[in-house]
C-alpha positions in Angstrom: 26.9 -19.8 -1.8 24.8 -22.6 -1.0 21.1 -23.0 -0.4 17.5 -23.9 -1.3 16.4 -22.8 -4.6 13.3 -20.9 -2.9 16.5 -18.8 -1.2 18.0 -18.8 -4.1 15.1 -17.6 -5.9 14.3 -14.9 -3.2 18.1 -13.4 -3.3 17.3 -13.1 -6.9 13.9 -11.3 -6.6 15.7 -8.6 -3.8 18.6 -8.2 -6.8 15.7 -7.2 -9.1 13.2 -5.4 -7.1 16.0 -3.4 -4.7 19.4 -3.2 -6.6 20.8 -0.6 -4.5 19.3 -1.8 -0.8 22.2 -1.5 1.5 23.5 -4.7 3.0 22.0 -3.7 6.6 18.7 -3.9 5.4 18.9 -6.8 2.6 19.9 -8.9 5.4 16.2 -8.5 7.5 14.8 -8.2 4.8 16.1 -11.8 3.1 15.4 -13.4 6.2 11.8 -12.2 6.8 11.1 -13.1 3.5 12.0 -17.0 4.3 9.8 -16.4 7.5 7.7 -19.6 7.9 3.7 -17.5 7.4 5.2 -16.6 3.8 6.3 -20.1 2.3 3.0 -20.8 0.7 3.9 -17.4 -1.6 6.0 -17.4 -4.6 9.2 -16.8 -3.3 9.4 -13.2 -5.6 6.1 -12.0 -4.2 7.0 -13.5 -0.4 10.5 -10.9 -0.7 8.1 -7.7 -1.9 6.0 -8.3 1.2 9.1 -8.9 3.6 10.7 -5.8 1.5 7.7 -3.5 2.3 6.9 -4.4 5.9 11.0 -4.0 6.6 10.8 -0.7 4.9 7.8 0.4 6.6 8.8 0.0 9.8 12.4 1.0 9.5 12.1 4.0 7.5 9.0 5.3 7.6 7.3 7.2 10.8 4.4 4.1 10.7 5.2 3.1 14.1 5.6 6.8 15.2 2.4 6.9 14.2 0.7 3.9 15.5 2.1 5.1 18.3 0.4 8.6 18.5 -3.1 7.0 18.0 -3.3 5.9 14.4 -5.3 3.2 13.1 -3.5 1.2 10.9 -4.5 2.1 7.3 -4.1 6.1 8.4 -0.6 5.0 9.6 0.1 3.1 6.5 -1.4 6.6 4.3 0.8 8.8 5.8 3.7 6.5 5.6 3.4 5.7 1.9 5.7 8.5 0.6 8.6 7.8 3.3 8.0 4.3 1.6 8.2 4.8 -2.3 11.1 7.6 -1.4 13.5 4.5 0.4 12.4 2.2 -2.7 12.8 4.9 -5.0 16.5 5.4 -3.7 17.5 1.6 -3.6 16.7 1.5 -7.5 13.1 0.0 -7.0 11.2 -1.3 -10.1 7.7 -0.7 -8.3 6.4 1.6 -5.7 3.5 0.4 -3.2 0.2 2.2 -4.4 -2.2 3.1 -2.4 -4.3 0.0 -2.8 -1.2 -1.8 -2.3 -1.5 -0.3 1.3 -5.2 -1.1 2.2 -5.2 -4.4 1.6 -1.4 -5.2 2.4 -0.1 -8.1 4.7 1.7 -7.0 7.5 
């Protein structure tokens, strides 16, 4: 498989941080994480944020709640245990903390 060494570097940082993610979401994920407003990150931190967001919005209620009225960090509260739950079950080595979430890209 060929590619950059940032790719490179970022397939390597999902294999650490999500061993178990499931192909339908490593894919997004991967390619969000190359996504041209992350390149001046270190490719390992530029896959957490793309890993988070992809998670958040796909398997969380955080647009259900944006939705309904929620500002943003409320959303993002309410959404954090959905969050650490998916990590948790792809074999995560971190959760998101709640800190994490109030100052977290998007």
């Amino acid at each position: 498989m060929s590619g950059t060494r940032r790719q490179k570097d970022i397939r390597k940082a999902l294999r650490l941080f999500a061993p178990r993610i499931p192909f339908a979401d490593a894919e997004p994920v991967l390619a969000d994480a190359k996504a041209p407003h992350l390149r001046h990150l270190p490719p390992s931190l530029a896959l957490w944020l793309a890993l988070v967001a992809h998670v958040r919005h796909a398997h969380s209620d955080y647009d259900a709640l944006l939705n309904d009225g929620y500002d943003r960090d409320a959303a993002r509260f309410f959404a954090l245990d959905a969050i650490n739950e998916t990590l948790l079950s792809w074999g995560a080595t971190r959760q998101v903390s709640a800190e994490e979430e109030e100052i977290g890209g998007e």
